[in-house]
Every structure is written in structure tokens, then in C-alpha cells.
N, C-alpha and C positions, 0 to 999 in steps of 0.2 A: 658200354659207356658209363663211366662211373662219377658220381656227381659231388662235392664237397660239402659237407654239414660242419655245423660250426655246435658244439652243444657246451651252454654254461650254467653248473650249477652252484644254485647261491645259500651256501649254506651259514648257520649261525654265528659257525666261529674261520670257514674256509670258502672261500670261493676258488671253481675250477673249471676249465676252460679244454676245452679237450675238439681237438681237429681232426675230422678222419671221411675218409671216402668211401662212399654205397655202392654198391655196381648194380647194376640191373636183377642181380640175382638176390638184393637186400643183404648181400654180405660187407659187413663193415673193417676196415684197414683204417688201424690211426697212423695218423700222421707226426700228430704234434698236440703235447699238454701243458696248460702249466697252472699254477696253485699259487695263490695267493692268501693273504688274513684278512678277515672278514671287516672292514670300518663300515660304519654307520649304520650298521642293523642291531637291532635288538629283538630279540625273541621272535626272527622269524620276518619280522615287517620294517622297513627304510626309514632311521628316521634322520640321513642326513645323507641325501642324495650326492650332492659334492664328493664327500667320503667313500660312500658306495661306490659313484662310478671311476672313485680313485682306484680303490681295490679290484675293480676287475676291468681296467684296464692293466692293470699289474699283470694281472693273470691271462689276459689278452694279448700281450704283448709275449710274452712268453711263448704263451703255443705257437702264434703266427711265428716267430724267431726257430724255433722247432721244424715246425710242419716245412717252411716254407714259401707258402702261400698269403694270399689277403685275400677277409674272407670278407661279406660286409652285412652277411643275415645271420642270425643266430636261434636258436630252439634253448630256452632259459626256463627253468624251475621257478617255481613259486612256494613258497608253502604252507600250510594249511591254517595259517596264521588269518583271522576276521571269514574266513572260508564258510559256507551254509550252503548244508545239501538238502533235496527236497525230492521227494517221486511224483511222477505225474505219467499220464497217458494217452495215449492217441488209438484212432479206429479209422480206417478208410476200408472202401468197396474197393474191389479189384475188376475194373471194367474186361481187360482181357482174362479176364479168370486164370491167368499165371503171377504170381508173384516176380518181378525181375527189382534188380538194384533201384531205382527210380519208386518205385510204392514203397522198398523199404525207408527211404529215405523220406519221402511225402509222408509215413507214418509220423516216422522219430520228428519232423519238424513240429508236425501237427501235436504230439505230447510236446513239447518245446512251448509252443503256443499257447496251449492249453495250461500251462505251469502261472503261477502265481507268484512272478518273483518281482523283489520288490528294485524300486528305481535304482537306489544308491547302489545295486549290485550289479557283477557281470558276469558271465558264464563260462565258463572253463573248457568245463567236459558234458558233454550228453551223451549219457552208457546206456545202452538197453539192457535188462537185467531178464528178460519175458514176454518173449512171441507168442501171439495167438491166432492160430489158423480155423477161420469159422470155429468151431467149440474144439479144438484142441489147441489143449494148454500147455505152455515149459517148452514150445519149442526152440530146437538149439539154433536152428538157421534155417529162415522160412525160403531162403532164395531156391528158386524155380519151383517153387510149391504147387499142383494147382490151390484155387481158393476164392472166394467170393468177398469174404473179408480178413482184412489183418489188422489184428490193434498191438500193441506193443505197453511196456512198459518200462520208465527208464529212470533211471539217478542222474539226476543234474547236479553238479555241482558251482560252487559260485563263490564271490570273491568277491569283498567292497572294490567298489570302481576307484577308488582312491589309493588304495593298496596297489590295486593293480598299475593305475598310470605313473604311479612313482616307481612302481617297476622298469613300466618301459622308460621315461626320462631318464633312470641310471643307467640303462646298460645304452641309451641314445646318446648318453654324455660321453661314454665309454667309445663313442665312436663306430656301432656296430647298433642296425636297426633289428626288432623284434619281429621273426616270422612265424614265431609260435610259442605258446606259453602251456607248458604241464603244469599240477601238482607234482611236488616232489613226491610226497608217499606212494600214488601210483606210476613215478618213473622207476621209484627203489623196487617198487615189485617186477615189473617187469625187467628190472636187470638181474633179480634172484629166484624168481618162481619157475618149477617146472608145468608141463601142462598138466601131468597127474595133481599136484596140491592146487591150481586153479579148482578143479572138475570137482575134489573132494569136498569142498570148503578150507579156506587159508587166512590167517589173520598174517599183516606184513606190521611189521615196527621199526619204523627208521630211526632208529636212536642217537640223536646229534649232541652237538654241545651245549647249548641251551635249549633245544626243544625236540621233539618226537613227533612223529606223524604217522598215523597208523590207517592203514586201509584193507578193509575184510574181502573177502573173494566168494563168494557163493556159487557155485556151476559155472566158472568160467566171466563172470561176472562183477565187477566192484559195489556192492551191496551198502559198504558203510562208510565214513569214513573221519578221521577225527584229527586234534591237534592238541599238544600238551604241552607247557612252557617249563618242561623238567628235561634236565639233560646235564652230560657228563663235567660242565664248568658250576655243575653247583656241589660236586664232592671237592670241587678245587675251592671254591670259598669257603667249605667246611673245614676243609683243612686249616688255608691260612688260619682262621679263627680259631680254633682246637689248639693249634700246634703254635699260634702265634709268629707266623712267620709268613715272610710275604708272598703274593700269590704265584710269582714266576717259580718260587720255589715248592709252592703246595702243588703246583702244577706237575714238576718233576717227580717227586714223591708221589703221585699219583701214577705217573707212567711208570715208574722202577719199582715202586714197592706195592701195589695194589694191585690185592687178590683178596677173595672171596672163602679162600681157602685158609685153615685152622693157621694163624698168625704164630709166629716166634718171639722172643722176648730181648730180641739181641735193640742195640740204642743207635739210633743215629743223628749224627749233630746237624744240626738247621740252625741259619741266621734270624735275630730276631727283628721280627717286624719295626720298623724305623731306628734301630740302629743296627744296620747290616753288619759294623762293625766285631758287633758278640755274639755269641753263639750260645745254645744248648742243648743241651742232651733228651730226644725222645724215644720209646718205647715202640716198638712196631707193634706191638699188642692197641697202642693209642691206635693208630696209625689205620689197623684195619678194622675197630671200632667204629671208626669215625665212616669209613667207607661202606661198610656193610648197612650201618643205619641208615645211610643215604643212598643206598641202588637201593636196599631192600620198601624203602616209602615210593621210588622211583615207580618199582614195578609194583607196588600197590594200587598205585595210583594208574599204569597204564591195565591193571585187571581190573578195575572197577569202569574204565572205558569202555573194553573188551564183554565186560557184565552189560551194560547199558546198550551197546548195540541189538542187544536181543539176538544175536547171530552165532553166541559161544555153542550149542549145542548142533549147529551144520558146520564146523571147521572143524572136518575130519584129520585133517591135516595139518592138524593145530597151529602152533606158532613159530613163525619166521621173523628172527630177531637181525636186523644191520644195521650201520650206524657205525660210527667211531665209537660211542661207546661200548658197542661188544667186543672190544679188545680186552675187559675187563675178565681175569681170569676165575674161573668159576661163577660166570652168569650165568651158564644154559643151566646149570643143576640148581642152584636158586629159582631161576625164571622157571625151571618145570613145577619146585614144589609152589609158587604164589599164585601160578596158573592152573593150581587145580588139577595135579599130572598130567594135564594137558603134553604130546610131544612137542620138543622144541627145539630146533635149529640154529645155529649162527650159520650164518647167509654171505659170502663173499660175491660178487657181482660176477656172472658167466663170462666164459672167456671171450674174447675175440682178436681177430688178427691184430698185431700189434700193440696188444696192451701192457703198457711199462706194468714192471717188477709193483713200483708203489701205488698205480691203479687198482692192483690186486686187490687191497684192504678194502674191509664192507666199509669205512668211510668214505669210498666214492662209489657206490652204488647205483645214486642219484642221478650220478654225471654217465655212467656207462646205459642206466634206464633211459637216458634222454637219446643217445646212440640208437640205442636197438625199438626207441618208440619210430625215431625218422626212417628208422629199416625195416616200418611196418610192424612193431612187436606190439600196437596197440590191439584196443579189442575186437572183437569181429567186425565190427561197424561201430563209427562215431560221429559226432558234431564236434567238430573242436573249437577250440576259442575263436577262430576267425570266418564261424561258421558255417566251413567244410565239411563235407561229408565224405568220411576217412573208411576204406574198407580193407579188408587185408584177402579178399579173393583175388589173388595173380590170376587165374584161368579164367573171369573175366574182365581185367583190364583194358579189353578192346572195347569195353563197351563206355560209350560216354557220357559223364557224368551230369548232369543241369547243373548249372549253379544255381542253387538254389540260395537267397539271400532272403533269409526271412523275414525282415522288417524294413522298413526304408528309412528316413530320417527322423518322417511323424509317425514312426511306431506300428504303419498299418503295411499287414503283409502285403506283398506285391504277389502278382501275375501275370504271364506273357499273354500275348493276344494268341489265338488258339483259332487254328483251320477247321471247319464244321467236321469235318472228318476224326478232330481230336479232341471234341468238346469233351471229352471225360481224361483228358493225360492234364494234369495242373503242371502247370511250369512257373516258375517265380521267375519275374523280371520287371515288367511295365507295373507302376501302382494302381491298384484300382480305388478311388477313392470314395467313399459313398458321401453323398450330400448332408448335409448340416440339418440336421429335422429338429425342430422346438418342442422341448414337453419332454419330460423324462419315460411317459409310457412309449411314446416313440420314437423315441432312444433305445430302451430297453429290446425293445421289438426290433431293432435295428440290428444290437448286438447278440441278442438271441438268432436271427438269420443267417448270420456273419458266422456264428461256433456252426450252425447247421449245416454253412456250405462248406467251411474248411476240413469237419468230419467226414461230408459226405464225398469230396473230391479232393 
């Protein structure tokens, strides 16, 4: 039985819409794409939602017209635009001394918990990055462990809540509700990553047209992760200004004559800026001057990200470049020598059934990572934005899951009422709310209790 996902990603200068059906075995069949021009976004964030959910309904209409289908939920990128990541961790006893799904999940909520994040934001992703089984450390997958305790450690990452709900009002406007929201940078990777460059160490860089988004991989892992307002429409404003001609035109010149590689000297004529009427004569030598200064600050600028992670010396695996702007010829031999010989790849998005000729291109990456996240291509266990608890073990899918809902309205974790028989299994649902006590020592004493029960169960 195979189910319909609807996946839209919203990128800087494209939004794209893509239709395709999961079967039980997580194998994905498109149906129906379609791409539209990006309005009302600027470097990554909405700021005319009108416009926004003009543009993808454009692109909405399109795929449904394709595919054939109406679809009414959708799985939409975000990206890494006002985004702050943070580590934090969790520790429980394992009352039956087996590890099963259920304690992993009671861990990662409890680091969740444990996190310090501030009001105005919201949570994305909850990645485990490091299992610990009584004193062994790095474990890869503590499931069915035996073990007396497991603490975990994990990368949250997070998103102004403002950024976020003006997400969902445009694509709500657009006629199609939100049933789940990625980062783009960790959708582009799992539409380009093998599991060997996970395992190694792997830095991803989605290289868009106004912005970049880069996300590190450590054991299998997303360790870092970053966002940069440099992208392949600002060699097109270099142009127009250089060449003095307007920018649909710097734009073209950009796509036919830009490369990286040793320029010729031959002339070509371009209109000039506000009188399209007259023309002049330029130098391809100007031409890829103008170009090479600006990828080569580009990827200066994303090595000095890559420096800052502290993570350059574990990405065995070095660097995974996608993005529309790696259509730029002769970037991976630039990107190797800026990164240090670091190895480095252009990345086109893995295949799957049905993917149009123009989906091909690493500019939709994004959009086929959002595919292959609903087909389970996420990481071994997660929290996702609607905070789910996401695993990718099919052989135990019979086993059922708690929903666990970690806060209620006033912020305090909840729990079910519990049969004496299972005073030690925590299950979220009923709030428990503790009494109002005067005086900040006990308060303080209150909230010290509170961290002591939720570690301890």
C-alpha cells in the first residue's frame, strides 16, 4: 500500500514542488513536479508572505496538474536562515535492564528537556550524535542493549518561531497545510550522501542563489551546522555592475560564458544598462575576472565556516558541494585548492523511480532530500519538529510507539497515570502539575526535584 507525499522546497531564487508515492518498502515513484520563481523571500527568510504563497502555489499547481492527484499535507524545507543549534544531554535507568525503542526515546526527550533554549525559538530537529551504555561510550545503536543506564547526547537545532510561522502561513495560503518541516542543508544531504561519507566524516554545502547552507556529518551523525547569505545571484550583480548591463542579462552571461577555467580574449556585445537600446563590446577575459573574484570570496568565506566548526580534521570524506551553483565550471578544482586539498565532490541528488531529466541537477537536491527523508532516509532516531519520535528500524515497526508530547501548553512535561506494576515505564500524556510554593528556596527545591525525577525515570 503505497501512500502520497507531497515535498516543497523553498529555495532562494526557486521554489519546487514535487509529488511522488512511498510504498511500504520506502521506495519512492514520482508522480508530478513542478518549479516555480522564488517572490517574497530574501536570503533564505519570507518577507512577503502574499508573494511567497503566490510562488508556490505556482508551483503547486503545477505538480498536482502532472501527478494528478490533490494532495492537502506537505513536508517543506526551511533554511538555515535566524536557525541556533545547541548540544545537550540526557541520562535514564533502564528499569528492565534491556534497552527497547521507548528508553531511547525517554532519553533524547529528557536531553530535549534538559536544553536551554530560549522562548522566541522553536525546534526543528533532535539528532543524537552519542550513546552511552553504563560506561561505554560512541555507541552506534544502543537498541536491545542489555544496560542499567543510557545517557545520550544530541544537536538540537532551532529556528525563530517567527521565521518558522510565517513559513507555515505561506505555504497555509498556498492552500496545502504543514505536516512537517526540515532544514534544507540536512535534506540536501541526505539526497547526496553515501553511507560510507556519513561513517567517515562529511561536510554538505548547498550552494543556492542567495545563500548556502552547510551541514557536517560525524559517525553517521549531523554534528554542525551553518548558514551563509552568499550565493550564485551575487556573481549576477557583479556582473551587471562590471559590465554595466542589466541583470537578466549578467544573468545569461553568467550561465553561457562562466567558467573558472583559463578565459579567452574573444568580445561579446551586451546592452547597456538603462538604454537597452545601445550596445558594447566586452572582453571574456573581464567576464571571468569578475567571476572568479566572486566564487573564489564565496568559498572563502564557506572555509572559514568549515574552520569554525572545529570538525575540519574528522571529515574524512571531505567536501560535498550541491546547489545550482555547482553548475559553475571548474569549482571542484578551486573548492579542493581553498579547502585545504581537502577531497571534493559535485553532488547531483540519488536517483529514484521516476525522476524527471531536470530534477537531475544538484539544484534540486533539497527537494528530492525531502522525498527520501518521508521514505525514512532520516537519522537513526529523531524528534522532529512535531515532536515525533522518527526511527528508521523497519524490523521493529510492530512495536508501538508512546506518543510522547513533551510539554503541554504551560511548558510542564506531562505524564500518564501509571498501573503499580509500571511505576518505573514514564509515559507522557496526563500533566502533572506541581503546586505553586512561595519563596524562591522552595522553588528552587522544587525544580531541583523536577530535573531529579525526569533523569531518573
Amino acid at each position: 500500500m503505497s501512500r502520497p507525499v507531497l515535498a516543497i522546497d523553498i529555495g532562494s531564487t526557486k521554489i519546487c514542488a514535487i509529488i511522488a508515492n512511498i510504498d511500504s518498502e520506502n521506495n519512492i515513484q514520482i508522480t508530478g513536479a513542478g518549479i516555480a520563481k522564488t517572490q517574497g523571500l530574501k536570503k533564505g527568510s519570507i518577507t512577503n508572505i502574499e508573494l511567497a504563497s503566490k510562488s508556490i502555489k505556482n508551483a503547486l499547481s503545477d505538480a498536482k496538474r502532472v501527478a494528478g492527484v490533490e494532495i492537502k499535507k506537505a513536508t517543506v524545507s526551511i533554511s538555515g536562515a535566524y536557525t541556533k543549534s545547541l548540544i545537550s544531554s540526557g541520562i535514564v535507568n533502564i528499569p528492565n535492564k534491556e534497552i527497547s525503542l521507548k528508553e531511547i526515546e525517554r532519553v533524547m526527550r529528557t536531553s530535549l528537556y534538559n536544553a536551554n533554549i530560549p522562548n522566541e525559538y522553536e525546534i526543528l530537529h533532535t539528532l543524537p550524535f552519542n550513546f552511552k551504555v553504563d560506561d561505554q561510550d560512541y555507541i552506534e545503536d544502543p537498541l536491545g542493549m542489555n544496560a542499567s543506564r543510557l545517557e545520550v547526547e544530541t544537536h538540537i537545532i532551532t529556528t525563530l518561531k517567527s521565521n518558522f510561522h510565517n513559513l507555515r502561513k505561506a505555504v497555509r495560503a498556498a492552500g496545502v497545510e504543514v505536516e512537517n518541516v526540515v532544514l534544507s542543508g540536512y535534506a540536501s544531504s541526505i539526497a547526496v550522501l553515501t553511507d560510507d561519507e556519513k561513517e567517515l566524516g562529511v561536510g554538505v554545502v548547498d550552494m543556492g542563489g542567495s545563500t548556502s547552507n552547510i551541514v557536517i556529518h560525524v559517525g553517521n551523525a549531523i554534528r554542525f551546522n551553518d548558514f551563509l547569505g552568499v550565493g550564485s545571484n551575487h556573481i549576477t550583480n557583479d556582473l551587471s555592475m562590471a559590465l554595466h548591463t542589466p541583470l537578466n542579462v549578467a544573468d545569461s552571461v553568467k550561465m553561457e560564458y562562466g567558467s573558472l577555467h583559463s578565459p579567452n580574449n574573444d568580445l561579446i556585445e551586451l546592452p547597456i544598462i538603462g538604454d537597452e537600446s545601445s550596445t558594447h563590446e566586452v572582453s571574456l577575459e573581464v567576464v571571468h575576472n569578475v567571476i572568479y573574484a566572486r566564487v573564489e570570496e564565496t568559498l572563502m568565506i564557506i572555509a572559514q565556516s568549515l574552520e569554525k566548526s572545529g570538525l575540519k580534521e574528522q571529515m574524512g570524506a571531505g567536501i560535498v558541494l550541491t546547489g545550482g551553483f555547482t553548475n559553475m565550471d571548474g569549482l571542484r578544482e578551486l573548492a579542493s585548492a581553498i579547502f585545504d586539498n581537502l577531497p571534493v565532490r559535485i553532488a547531483k541528488p540519488m536517483e529514484v523511480d521516476g525522476l524527471f531529466d531536470q530534477l537531475r541537477s544538484p539544484a534540486y537536491s533539497g527537494a528530492i532530500g525531502l522525498l527520501r527523508y518521508e521514505a525514512n532516509g532520516y537519522s537513526l532516531y529523531e524528534v522532529d519538529v512535531n515532536k515525533k519520535m522518527r526511527h528508521t528500524r523497519n524490523d521493529f515497526d510492530d512495536i508501538e510507539m508512546p506518543d510522547l508530547t513533551d510539554v503541554d501548553s504551560s511548558g510542564i512535561p506531562t505524564i500518564e497515570d501509571e498501573s503499580p506494576a509500571k511505576t518505573n515505564d514514564v509515559k507522557i500524556g496526563k500533566p502533572i502539575t506541581p503546586k505553586i510554593i512561595k519563596g524562591d528556596q522552595e522553588a528552587g527545591a522544587l525544580s531541583k526535584f523536577w530535573n531529579w525525577m525526569t533523569q531518573l525515570f
